[in-house]
N, C-alpha and C positions, 0 to 999 in steps of 0.2 A: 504493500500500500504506500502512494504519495506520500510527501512530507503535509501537505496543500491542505488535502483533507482533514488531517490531524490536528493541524491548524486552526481550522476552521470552526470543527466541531469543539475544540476544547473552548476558543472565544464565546462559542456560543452556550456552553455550558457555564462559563463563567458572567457572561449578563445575563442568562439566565436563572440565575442562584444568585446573585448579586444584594437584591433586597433583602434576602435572607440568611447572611450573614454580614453586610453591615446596616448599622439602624438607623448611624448619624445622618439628619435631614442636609445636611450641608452638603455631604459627599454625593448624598442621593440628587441631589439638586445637580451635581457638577454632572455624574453620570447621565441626567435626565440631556443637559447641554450638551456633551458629547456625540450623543445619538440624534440629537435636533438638527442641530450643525452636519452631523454625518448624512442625515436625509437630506436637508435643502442643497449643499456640494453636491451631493450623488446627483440629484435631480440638474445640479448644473452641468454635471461632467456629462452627460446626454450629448449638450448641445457643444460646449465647450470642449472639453476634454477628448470625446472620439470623433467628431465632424470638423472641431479646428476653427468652429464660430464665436471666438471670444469676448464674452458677453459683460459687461461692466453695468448692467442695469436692472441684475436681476431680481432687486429689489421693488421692481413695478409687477411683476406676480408677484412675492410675496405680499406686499402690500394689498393686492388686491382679493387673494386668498382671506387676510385678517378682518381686511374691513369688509368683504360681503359676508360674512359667518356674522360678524358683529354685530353690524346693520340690523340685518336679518333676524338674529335676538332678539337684541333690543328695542329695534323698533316695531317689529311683527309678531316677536316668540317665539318663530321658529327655531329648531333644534338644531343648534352648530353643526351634527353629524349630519343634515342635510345641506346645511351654510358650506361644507366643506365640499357639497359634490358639486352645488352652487358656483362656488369659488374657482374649482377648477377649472368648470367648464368657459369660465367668462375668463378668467385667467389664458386658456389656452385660445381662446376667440382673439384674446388680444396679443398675444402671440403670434398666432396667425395673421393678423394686421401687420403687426410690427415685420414681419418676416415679408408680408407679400409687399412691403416698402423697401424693405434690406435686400431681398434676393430673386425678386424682379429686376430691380435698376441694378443688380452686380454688383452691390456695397461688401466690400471685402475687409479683410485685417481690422486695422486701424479705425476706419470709417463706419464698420460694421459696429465695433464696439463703443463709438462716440452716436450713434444712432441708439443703439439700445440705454446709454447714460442720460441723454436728454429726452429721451422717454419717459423717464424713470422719472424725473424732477417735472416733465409735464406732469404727469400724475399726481404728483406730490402737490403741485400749485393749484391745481383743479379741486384735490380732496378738502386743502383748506382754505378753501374761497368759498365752498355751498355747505349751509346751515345741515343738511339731511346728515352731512360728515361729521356734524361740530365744529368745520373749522379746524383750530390751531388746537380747541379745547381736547380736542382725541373721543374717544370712546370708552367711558366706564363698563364695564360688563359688572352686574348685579353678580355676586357671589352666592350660588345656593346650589349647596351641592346635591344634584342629580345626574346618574351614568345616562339617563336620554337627556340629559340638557348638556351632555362632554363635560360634568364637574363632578369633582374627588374630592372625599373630604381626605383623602391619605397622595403623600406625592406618589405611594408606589405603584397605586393604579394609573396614573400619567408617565412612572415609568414603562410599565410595561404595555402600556399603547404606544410610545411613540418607539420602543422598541420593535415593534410587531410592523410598525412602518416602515424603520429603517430597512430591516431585513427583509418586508416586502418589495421595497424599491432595490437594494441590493441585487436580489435575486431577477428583478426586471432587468436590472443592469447588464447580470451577468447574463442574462439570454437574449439579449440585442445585440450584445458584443460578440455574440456565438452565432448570432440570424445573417440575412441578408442585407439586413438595414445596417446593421455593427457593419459591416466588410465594405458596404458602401459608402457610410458613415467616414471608417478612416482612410478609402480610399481620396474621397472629397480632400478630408485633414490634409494629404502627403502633396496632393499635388490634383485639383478641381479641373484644371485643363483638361489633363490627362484623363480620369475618369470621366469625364463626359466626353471626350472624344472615344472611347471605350463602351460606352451604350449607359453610363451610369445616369439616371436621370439626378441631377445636383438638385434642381428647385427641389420637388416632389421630396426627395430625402432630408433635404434640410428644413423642409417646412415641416413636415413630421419631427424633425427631432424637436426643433422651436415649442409644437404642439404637446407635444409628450412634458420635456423641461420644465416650459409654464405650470402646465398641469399639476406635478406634483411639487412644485418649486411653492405654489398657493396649498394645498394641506397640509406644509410647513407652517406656510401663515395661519392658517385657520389653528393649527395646535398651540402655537406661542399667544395666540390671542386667548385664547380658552385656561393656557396658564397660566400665564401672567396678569389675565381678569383687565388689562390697558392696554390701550394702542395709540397713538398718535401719528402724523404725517412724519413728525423726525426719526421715531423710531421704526417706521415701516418701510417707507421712503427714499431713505436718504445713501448717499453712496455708501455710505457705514454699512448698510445692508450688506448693500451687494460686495463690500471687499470679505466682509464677515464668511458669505457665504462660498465665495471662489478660493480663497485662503486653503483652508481642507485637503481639498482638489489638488493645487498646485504645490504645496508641500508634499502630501501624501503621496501624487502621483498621477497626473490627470490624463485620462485616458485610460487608466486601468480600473479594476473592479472595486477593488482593496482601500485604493488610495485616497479617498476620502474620508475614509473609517479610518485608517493610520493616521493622517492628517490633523484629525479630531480629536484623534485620544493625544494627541502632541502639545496642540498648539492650545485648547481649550484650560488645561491642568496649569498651562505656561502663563496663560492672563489669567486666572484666579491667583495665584502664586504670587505676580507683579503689583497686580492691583492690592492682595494683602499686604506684602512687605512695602512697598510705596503709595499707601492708598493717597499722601495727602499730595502724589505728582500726578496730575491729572493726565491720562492719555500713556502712562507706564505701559499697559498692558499692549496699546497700539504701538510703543516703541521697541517692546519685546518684538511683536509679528514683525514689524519689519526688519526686527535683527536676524530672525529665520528665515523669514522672506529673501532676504538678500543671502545668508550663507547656504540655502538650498541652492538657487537662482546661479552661483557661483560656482557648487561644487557639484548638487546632483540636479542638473537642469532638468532632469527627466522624471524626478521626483522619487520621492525615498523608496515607493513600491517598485518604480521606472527602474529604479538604478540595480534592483536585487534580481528582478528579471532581465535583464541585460545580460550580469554578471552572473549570476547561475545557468543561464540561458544559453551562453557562449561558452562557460564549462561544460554542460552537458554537451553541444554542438564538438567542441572540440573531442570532449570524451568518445564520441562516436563516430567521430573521423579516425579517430587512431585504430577504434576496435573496429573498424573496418577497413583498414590498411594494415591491419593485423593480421584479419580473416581472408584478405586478398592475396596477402604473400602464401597463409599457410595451401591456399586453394591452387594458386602457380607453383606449388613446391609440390604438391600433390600430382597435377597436373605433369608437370616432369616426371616425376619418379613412375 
């Protein structure tokens, strides 16, 4: 058996028994951040990470994820776990917008990701300029805790949902990367010419991954809104978002499965840590990310998951070139005799 699986399964045993042998609300709180952040990255690395559309604005789904589940509460009653399919669905609508703007007109790199940043702050000026939003005031969520109104009176039940997310988007991850879409997806990433001069349809793939991203980039939203009971246009909105959420990704490893889960467990432990020992330096925790940001960026561009698969990847490859220049000689020496 893999090393992979072993892996794998042991992680998962381990957040799966996690509430159960520690009790502290604080750690559980870190953990619940972990797995948050590991959903909304995963959900970016879709679009970013295997199609190579890097996205600086994905904070306009989330957003939009929090504030229709909210909305929808608060001003209707209805139940966040419908607010949440809500959300997606308008989420990915406007993903789709946004994308038949981007990759219709051939907005690539650079241009592509300053499209999706000024999206993202449209959004943001829009929610707090009409009364329906509150404005600047944000959105209180009533506290009362009901499993059909998405409220816990224990954090462990908010863990083990948004666990149940991650690992369900995970495993979407890891079967897209394995589909037709994955293989078209990073052909796009390598080189877009080239696969569509190759039959690969680029709009039609890219607009799906956009659609898919969005989608579950807003049931991020809709969770953080459900637990933290507040939202506002800065917190939902704002580039802080969207760096919050790509960070993960590109530490971890963007384009791979893993690497937003390694990512998370990195860099999340790293700003609680900063922010306690210098709580009275405002923005410590942001000065941490960009001190890994940058000694990633410098040493393992490809990301910490990137860089173990390379390097195992090329041992094995090597390893099996020699056992088969091995088996090639003994087979010519046979062959003589």
């Amino acid at each position: 058996m893999r090393k992979s699986p072993i892996l794998i399964i042991l992680a998962l045993l381990i957040f799966t028994f996690f509430p159960l042998v520690v009790k502290d609300q604080y750690y559980m709180h870190i953990a619940i951040l972990i797995l948050y952040y590991a959903l909304v990255s995963q959900a970016w690395n879709i679009l970013s990470g295997y199609s190579g559309q890097f996205s600086f604005g994905h904070a306009a789904f989330f957003g939009t994820g929090a504030y229709t589940s909210s909305i929808l509460f608060t001003k209707l009653g209805v139940s966040p776990w419908i607010g949440l399919f809500a959300g997606a669905i308008i989420a990915a609508l406007i993903g789709l917008f946004i994308g038949y703007l981007s990759f219709r007109f051939k907005l690539r790199g650079v241009f592509f990701s300053l499209g999706t940043l000024a999206f993202a702050e449209i959004l943001r000026i829009i929610i707090q300029n009409f009364d329906i939003f509150n404005k600047t005031l944000g959105v209180l969520i009533p506290y009362k805790p009901d499993p059909l109104m998405f409220q816990f009176s224990s954090r462990t039940t908010y863990y083990y949902i948004i666990l149940l997310f991650a690992i369900a988007v995970t495993v979407l991850v890891y079967y897209i990367s394995r589909s037709k879409l994955g293989y078209n997806l990073v052909a796009i990433r390598e080189n877009e010419d080239a696969a569509q001069s190759l039959g690969v349809n680029t709009y039609k793939n890219k607009m799906i991954a956009i659609a898919i991203s969005a989608s579950l980039t807003a049931i991020g939203g809709t969770f953080y809104a459900q637990y933290m009971l507040f939202i506002e246009p800065a917190t939902t909105f704002s580039n802080d978002v969207s760096i919050n959420i790509l960070l993960p990704a590109i530490i971890g490893g963007a384009g791979t499965v893993l690497g937003p889960i390694v990512g998370s467990l990195i860099i999340i432990p790293i700003g609680e840590i900063t922010t306690t020992l210098f709580g009275n330096f405002v923005g410590a925790n942001l000065m941490a990310y960009g001190v890994i940001l940058i000694l990633v960026m410098l040493y393992l561009p490809e990301g910490i998951v990137g860089w173990f698969q390379n390097k195992f990847g090329k041992e094995k490859n090597a390893k099996k070139k020699k056992d088969n220049s091995i088996k090639g000689s003994e087979d010519v020496g046979t062959f003589k005799n």
